[in-house]
N, C-alpha and C positions, 0 to 999 in steps of 0.2 A: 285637630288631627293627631296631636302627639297622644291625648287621652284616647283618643280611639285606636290608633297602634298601640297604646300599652293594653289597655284591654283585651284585643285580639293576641298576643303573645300570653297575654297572661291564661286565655281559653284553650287556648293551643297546648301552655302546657298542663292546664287542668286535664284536660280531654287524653293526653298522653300516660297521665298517671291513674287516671282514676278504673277505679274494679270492674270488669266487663262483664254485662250483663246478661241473666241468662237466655237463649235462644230457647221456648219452648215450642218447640218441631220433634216428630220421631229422629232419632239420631242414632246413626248406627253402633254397633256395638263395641263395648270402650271406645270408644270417641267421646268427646266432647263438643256438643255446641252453644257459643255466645254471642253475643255483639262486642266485638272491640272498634276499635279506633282503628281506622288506615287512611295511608296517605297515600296517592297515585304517585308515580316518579313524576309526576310536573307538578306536585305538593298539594293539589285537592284533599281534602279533610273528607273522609266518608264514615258513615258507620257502615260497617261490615259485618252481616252474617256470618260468622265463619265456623267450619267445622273444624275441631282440631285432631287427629288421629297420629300425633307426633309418638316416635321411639315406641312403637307397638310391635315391630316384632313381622311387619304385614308381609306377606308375600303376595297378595293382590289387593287392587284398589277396594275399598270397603263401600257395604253398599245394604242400604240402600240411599242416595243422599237427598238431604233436602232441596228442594227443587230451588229455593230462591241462596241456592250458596254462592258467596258470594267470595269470599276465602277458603283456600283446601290446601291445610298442613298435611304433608308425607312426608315429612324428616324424619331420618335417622329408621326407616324401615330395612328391609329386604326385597324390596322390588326389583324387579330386571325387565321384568313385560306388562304392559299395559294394557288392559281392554278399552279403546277410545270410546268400547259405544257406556259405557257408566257414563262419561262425561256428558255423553251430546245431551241428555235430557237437563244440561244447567245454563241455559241460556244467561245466567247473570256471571258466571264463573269469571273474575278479574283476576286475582292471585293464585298461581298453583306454584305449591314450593315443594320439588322431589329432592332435596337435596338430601347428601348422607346416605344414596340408596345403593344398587349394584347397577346401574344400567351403563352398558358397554357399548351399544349402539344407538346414534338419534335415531334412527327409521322406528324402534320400537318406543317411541314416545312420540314424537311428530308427526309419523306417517298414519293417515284417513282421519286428525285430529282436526274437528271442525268446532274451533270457540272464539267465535265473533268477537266477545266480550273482555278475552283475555288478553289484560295489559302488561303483566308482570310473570314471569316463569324460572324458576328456581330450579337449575341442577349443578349445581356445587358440587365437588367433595363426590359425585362419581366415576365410574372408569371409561370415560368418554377418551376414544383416540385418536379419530378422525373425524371429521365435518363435511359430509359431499356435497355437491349441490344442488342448493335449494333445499336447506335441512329443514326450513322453517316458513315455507312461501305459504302452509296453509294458515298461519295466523297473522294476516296481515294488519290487525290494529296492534300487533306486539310493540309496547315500547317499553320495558326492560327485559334484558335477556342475559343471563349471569351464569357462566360456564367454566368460573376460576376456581382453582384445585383440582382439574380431573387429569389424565394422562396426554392431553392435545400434542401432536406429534404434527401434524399437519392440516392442513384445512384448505379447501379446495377455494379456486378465485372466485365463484358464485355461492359460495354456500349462505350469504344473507341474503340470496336475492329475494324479493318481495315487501324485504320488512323497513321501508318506504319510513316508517311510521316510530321507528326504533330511536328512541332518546338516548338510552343507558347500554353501554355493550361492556360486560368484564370479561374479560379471556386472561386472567393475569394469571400468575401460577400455575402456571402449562410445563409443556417440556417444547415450545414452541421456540426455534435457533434464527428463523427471518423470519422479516414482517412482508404480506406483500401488500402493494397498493390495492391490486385490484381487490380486495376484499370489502375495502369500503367506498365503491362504486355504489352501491345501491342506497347507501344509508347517507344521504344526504342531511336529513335532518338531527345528528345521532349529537349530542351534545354532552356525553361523559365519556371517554375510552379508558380504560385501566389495562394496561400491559405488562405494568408489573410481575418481574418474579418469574419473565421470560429467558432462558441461558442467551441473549442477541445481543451480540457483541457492536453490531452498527446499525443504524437505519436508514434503512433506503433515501435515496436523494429523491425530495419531495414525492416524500411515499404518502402522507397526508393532504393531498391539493385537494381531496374529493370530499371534504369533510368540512366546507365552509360553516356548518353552522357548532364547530366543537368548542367546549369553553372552560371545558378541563378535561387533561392530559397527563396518566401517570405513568411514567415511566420508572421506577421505582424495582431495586434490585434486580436488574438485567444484566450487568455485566459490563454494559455501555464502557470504552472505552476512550468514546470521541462522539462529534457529531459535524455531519457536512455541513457547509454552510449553508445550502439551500434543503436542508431536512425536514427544518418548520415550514418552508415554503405555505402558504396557503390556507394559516390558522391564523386569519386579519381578527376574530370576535375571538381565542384563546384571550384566556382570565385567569386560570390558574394550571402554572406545567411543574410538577415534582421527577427530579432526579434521584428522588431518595437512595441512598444504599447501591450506588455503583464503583466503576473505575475510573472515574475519570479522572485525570493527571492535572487538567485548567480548566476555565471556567468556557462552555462554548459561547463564545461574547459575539461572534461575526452570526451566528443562528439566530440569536436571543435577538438580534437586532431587527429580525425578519418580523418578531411577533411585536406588533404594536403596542395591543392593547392589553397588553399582560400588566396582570392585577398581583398575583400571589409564585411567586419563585421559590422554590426548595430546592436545596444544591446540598442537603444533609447528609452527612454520612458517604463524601468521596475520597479521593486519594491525592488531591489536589494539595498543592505545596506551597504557592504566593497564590494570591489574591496581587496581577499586575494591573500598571497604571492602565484603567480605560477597561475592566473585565465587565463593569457592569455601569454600562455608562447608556445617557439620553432616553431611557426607558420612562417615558411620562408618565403612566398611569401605573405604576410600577405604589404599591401600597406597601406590600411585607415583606422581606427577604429573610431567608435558614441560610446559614452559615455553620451547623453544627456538628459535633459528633467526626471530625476532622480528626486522624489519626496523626498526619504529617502535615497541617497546615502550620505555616511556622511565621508567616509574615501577610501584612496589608498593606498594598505600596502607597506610593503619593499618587493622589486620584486614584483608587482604583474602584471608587461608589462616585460616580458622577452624574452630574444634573440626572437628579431624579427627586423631583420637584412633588410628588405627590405619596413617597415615602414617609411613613409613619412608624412604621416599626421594624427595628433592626434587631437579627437574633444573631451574634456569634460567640456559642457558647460551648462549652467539655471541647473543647481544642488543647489535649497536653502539651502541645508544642509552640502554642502559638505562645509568641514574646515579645513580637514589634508589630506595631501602629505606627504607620508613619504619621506625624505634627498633620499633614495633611492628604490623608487618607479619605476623607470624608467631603467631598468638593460638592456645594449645588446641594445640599440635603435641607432645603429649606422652610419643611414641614415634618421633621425627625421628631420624634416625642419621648419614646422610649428607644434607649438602648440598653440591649442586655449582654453584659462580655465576662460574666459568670466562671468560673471554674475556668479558667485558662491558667496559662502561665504568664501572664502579663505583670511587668513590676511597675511598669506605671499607665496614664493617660495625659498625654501631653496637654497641656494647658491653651495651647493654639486648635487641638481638636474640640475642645469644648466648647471657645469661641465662634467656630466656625457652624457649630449647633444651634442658631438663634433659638428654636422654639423646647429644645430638649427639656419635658421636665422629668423625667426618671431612669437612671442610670444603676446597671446591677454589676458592681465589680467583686462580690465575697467569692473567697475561694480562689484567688491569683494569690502570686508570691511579690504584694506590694510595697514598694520602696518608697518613704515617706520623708521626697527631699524636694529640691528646688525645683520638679517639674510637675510635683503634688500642691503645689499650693493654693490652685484652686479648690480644693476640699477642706482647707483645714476649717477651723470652727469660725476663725474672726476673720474669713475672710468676706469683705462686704463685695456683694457687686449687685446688680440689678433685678438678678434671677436666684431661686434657689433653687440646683436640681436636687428631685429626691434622689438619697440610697435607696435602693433594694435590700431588703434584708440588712442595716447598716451595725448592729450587733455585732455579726459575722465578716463584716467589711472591715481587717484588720491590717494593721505594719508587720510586716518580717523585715525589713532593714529601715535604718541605723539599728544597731545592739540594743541600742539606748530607748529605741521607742518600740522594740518586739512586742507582739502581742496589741501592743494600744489600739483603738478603734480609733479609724480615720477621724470620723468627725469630730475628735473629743480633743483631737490635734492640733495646737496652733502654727499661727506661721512661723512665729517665734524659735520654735523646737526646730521646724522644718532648713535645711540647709539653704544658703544663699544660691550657692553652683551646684556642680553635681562632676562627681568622676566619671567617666565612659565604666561603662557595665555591659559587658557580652553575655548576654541569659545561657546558661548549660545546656537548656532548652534546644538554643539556636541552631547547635552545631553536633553530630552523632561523634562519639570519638572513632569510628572504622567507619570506613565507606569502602564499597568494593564494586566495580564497573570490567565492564567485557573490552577488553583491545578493541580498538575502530571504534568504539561508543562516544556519547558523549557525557562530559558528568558536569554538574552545578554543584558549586560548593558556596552555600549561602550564609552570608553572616550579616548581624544586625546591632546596632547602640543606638541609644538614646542618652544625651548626656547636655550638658547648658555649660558651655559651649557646647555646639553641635561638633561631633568631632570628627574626624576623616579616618575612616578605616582601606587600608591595605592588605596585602597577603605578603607571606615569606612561603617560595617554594621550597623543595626538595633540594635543591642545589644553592638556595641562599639569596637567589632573588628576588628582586622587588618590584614587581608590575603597581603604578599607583598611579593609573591616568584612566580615565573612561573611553571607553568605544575605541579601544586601542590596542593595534596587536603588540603584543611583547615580545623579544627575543627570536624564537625562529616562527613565530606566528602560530605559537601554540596555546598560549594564556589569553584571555580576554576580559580584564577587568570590566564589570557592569555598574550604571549606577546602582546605587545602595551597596553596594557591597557584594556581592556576587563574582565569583571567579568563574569562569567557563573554561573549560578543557577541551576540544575538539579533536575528534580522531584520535583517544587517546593509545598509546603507548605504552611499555613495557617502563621505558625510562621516565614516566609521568609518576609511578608511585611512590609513595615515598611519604613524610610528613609535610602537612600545609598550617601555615600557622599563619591567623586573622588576628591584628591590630587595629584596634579602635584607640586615636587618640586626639587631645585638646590639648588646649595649656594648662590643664591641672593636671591632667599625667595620663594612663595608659593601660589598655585591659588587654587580656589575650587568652587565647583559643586555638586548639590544635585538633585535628584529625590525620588520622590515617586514610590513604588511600591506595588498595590493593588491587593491581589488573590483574582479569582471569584471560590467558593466554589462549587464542584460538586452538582449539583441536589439532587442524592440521600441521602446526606447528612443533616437531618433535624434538627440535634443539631443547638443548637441557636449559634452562632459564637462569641469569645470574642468581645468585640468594638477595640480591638486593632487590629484582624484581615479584622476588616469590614472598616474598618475606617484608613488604612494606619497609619501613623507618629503620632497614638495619645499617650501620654505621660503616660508610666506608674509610680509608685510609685519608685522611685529613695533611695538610700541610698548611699548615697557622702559621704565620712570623708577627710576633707582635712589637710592634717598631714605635718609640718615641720620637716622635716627627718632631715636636718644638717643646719646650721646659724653659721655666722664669724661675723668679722666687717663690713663687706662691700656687703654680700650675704647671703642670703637663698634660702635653697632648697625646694620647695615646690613639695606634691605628691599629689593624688587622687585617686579614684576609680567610673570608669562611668559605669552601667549597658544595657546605649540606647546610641545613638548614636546622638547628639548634636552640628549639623556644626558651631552654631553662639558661642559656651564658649568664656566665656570673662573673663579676672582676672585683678581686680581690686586692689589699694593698695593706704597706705596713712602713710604720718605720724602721731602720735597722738599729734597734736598741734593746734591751733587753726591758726595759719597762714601755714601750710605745704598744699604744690598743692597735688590734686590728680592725679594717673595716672593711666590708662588702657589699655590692648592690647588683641587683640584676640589670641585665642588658636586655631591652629586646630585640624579639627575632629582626635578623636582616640587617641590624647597626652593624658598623666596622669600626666607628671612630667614640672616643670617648674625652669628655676635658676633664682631668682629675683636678680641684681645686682645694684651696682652706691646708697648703703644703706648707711645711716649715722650710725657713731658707738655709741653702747650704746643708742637707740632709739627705741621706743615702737613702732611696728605698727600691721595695718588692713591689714588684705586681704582677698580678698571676690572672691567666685570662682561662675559667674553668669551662669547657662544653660538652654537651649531655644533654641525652634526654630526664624528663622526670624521672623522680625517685618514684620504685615500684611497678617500672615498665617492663613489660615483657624481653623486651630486646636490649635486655644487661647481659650481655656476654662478658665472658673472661676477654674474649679479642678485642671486642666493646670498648670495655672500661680502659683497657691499653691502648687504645687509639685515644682516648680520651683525655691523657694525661696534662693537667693543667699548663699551659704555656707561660713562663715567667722571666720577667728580663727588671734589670736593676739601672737603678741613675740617681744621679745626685741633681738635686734643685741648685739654682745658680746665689750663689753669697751675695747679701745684701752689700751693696756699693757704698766705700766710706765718702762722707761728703767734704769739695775741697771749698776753702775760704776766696773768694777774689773778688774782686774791686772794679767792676767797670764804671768809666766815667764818658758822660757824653761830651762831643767836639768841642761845645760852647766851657761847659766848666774844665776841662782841661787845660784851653786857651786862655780862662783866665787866672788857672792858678800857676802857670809858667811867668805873668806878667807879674802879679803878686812874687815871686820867687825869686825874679830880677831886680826888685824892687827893693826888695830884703838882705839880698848880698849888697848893692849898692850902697844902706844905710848900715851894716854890717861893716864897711871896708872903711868908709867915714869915720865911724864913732874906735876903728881901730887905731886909723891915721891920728887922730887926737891925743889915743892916750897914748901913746909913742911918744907925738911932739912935745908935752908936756913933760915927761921926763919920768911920769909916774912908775912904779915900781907895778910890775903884774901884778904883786900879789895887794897892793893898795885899790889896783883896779878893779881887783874882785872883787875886793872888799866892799868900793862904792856900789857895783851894779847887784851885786846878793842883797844890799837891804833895797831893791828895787824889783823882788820875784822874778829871777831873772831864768832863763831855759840854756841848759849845756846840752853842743852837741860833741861828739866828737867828730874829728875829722884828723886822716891821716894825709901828710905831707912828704914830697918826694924832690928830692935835686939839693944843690948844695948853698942855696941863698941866704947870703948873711940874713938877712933881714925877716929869714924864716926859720921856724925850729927845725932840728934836723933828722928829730922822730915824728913827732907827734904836738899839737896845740889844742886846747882847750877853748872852742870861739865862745864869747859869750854874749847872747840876743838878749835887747833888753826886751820886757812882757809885753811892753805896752805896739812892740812892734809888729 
């Protein structure tokens, strides 16, 4: 069976290419006639007679023709009127192609046209403007009918009626504004629609029910701006629907769920911003998906490609802005083969996305701005694991970060080089520096990291605040932190503008990102507007105190109070000496408190709390920079403690060195009583106990007792006591 399919593809496309042969019949004049190759629109292989009288210049059908024609080129003439009766003598007539000509009305082509035979009819590209009805009832075996590029402005509810028999209908490229249902009432059987290229900004609610047997559906540069959720209603055999080239803002995911048996999705070329969790989810038969050509697509959430089990090929590619994949983005793709994420602005692919890929064997990243650290390590060269996926183009698959590895090609990379962790990295991509929203609107300000540790990102509003909790209102219920990162504004305000600054951080440190966001003031509103509302990020009158709450030897605590919101703070600090370095570090947005450490003890110092915007901002005013003036307060670190000498002794050895003590004066008083009784001379006594190593202490004597000195005596212990 497989040798007999390749042989049949492989005649197929012999027959397509090969030289057409000639028709020897009389054939009218400059004309041409041969046998070519045609295919019926339900893909029948015929050879066809055909006369060719293409770009002659015609202003009437040419004549005299061969009776068994079986093809009849009129492209690219001057026709405007037809005589039906040349045709009726071609009882085989299948193809007639008028396109390219002048005809402005169907009644002079349709009307008293009687050809059985005729499957396929070609008027492209004339000044066709209206459609009345029943344009078409006299050819009822018609099944293609192709009427895109002419002037279509309207078309009556019946005008296919008859054409029962109709496969292929193109009306794309009209100046057609709605669709209406009842049009395709009669075409039950019609299994291609192209609408494309129509100015229709919506589609009727289950404007398609009547088309049970369609199995592709273009919608393609229309304008589309949305889609109801019961729109697809009633295309259960739809296989392939293209959105190419509209507006749409998100994915129509509650529509897309109506079409079962959808085979092929294009969502190319919209205005779509996230890919959210669940946009393109439980679509079983679901083979290919476009994701391309995204001007403002900036983000893929977690889940937002779910179980779709029969997935083969993913396209998301030329997205400038795209720069986050979330670790798990990709849920349920458990026959994925190739992915292509080309030309974006991506710096990495997380390494839990690829896991999550079982059968992936080809992945195209050249042309992103790729980061070659701890979340790349599944590409480098030694890295072993069970699978190799190919690069795409892997020459051109290069490093732009670390310094150190610019330019290298991935694969050539080892782990080795590659970083253990990773800092949070906000992509430039992520975040526009000006955003500008209408009063009462509502505005998304979206920020993204990827980082190992995964890090938690916050915002710093306009006044200094810190909204850093999900699914929660802030303050007067105007902020709405989202997961991932996502601030929402609701109903915003004059007082919402201002600077917003998005921190991503872990415990290796911290990235950051600021936008302007400027409200355009209702009309009716003639109050004069502060400059701080007209003017984004301008600087109002600040009142900083910056206050040493606690100081040691070796640390202070410093604190503050911000009223705006300030992404460049800087704190500065010094010793007071004329040889001590200075030193400075940024703050980020929203901090108040700081622990200065590594201080010398007992040392006077500076610290200066500087805020501002970036250097090179628009909004450096002379008033600016004077509001701005660094806040500085001085203190001395506390003097290291000199250490004192003492003696503790526990109950037991105290107790026994008082009985030792009494023990000692006792044989002390004895050994004095003797040498008294004896008669000896003190100084003979000293004599005896000195050659015995003996210990002097001194001791002072008071009162008037013969028997004692009456300053002072010299007692003396013998050693061995």
């Amino acid at each position: 069976p497989d040798l007999t399919l390749y042989l049949f593809l492989l005649l197929r496309v012999c027959v397509c290419v090969c030289v057409s042969l000639p028709w020897h019949v009389p054939c009218p004049g400059r004309c041409v006639c041969h046998i070519k190759p045609w295919f019926s629109p339900d893909s029948v292989y015929h050879e066809a007679p055909t006369v060719d009288c293409n770009d002659l210049l015609l202003t009437g059908l040419p004549w005299p023709l061969p009776f068994g024609t079986h093809t009849l080129h009129l492209q690219g003439n001057n026709l405007s009127e037809m005589d039906a009766g040349v045709l009726h003598g071609l009882p085989n007539l299948t193809d007639l192609d008028l396109s390219q000509n002048h005809f402005s009305h169907v009644r002079a082509i349709a009307q008293n046209l009687s050809l059985p035979s005729l499957l396929s009819l070609h008027l492209e590209e004339n000044h066709l403007s209206h459609l009345p009805e029943a344009s078409f009832s006299s050819l009822l075996a018609l099944q293609e009918l192709l009427l895109s590029h002419n002037n279509l402005c309207s078309i009556a509810p019946g005008a296919f009626t008859g054409l029962s028999s109709l496969l292929r209908l193109h009306i794309n490229n009209n100046r057609l504004t709605t669709i209406n249902p009842m049009w395709f009432g009669p075409l039950q059987n019609l299994e291609v629609l192209m609408l494309g290229g129509n100015p229709v900004e919506t589609l009727p609610e289950q404007g398609f029910l009547a088309l049970k047997s369609l199995r592709s559906l273009i919608l393609g540069g229309m304008g589309l701006r949305g889609l109801a959720d019961n729109a697809l209603d009633g295309l259960e055999g739809l296989e392939s629907l293209s959105f190419y080239d509209n507006l749409l803002i998100k994915v129509p995911s509650r529509a897309l769920r109506r079409v079962k048996g959808l085979k092929f999705l294009d969502l190319n070329k919209n205005r779509i911003k996230v890919i959210n969790t669940g946009d393109v989810r439980d679509m079983v038969h679901l083979k290919e998906l476009g994701l391309n050509n995204m001007e403002e697509l900036m983000s893929i959430e977690r889940a937002a490609l779910e179980n779709l089990p029969e997935l083969t090929k993913l396209e998301i590619t030329n997205n400038p802005r795209l720069s986050f994949i979330h670790p798990q983005a990709f849920a349920q793709l458990s026959r994925l083969e190739s992915l292509m994420l080309n030309s974006n602005c991506l710096s990495t692919l997380h390494h839990r996305t690829m896991s999550s890929l079982p059968r992936l064997q080809e992945v195209s990243l050249h042309s992103n701005p790729l980061r070659c650290d701890c979340l790349f390590h599944w590409a480098a060269r030694d890295q072993r694991t069970s699978r190799v996926v190919r690069f795409i183009q892997p020459q051109a698959t290069l490093c732009s970060e670390p310094p150190e590895l610019k330019a290298r090609r991935v694969r050539e990379v080892s782990s080795g080089e590659m970083s253990a962790s990773c800092l949070p990295t906000i992509p430039t991509a992520s975040l526009p520096s000006n955003v500008g929203v209408r009063e009462g609107g509502k505005l998304l300000l979206h920020c993204r990291a990827l980082a190992d540790p995964q890090p938690q990102l916050y915002w710093v509003t306009p006044s200094g605040d810190s909204p850093r909790w999900s699914q929660g209102d802030f303050a007067t219920k105007r902020y709405w932190l989202l997961p991932e990162g996502t601030l929402e504004i609701r109903k915003v305000t004059p007082r919402e503008a201002g600077l917003y600054t998005c921190i991503a951080e872990n415990t290796l440190g911290a990235d950051t990102r600021s936008v302007t966001v400027a409200v355009q003031r209702r009309q009716k509103t003639r109050r004069r507007a502060p400059a701080s509302d007209l003017k984004g990020p301008s600087v109002l009158r600040v009142e900083t105190s910056l206050k040493v709450m606690e100081s040691g030897e070796h640390y202070a605590i410093l604190s503050w109070q911000n009223r705006r919101n300030y992404p460049s703070t800087r704190l500065s600090w010094q010793a007071v000496s004329s040889d001590a370095p200075a030193y400075s570090t940024r703050i980020l947005a929203g901090t108040h408190s700081f622990n200065l450490t590594h201080l010398q003890a007992g040392t006077f110092y500076r610290v200066c709390l500087h805020l501002g915007t970036s250097e090179g901002s628009k909004h450096n005013s002379k008033r600016s920079k004077a509001s701005r003036k660094p806040q500085c307060i001085s203190f001395r670190t506390k003097q290291v403690a000199e250490p004192r000498a003492s003696l503790q002794l526990s109950p037991e050895l105290t107790s026994t060195a008082a009985t030792l003590l009494m023990i000692l004066v006792l044989i002390l008083m004895l050994l004095a009583g003797q040498g008294w009784d004896s008669g000896k001379h003190p100084s003979a006594l000293f004599q005896e106990i000195k050659s015995h190593k003996s210990l002097v202490i001194m001791q002072k004597t008071h009162g008037s007792n013969k028997n004692q000195p009456k300053r002072s005596e010299k007692l003396l212990f013998h050693h061995d006591c």
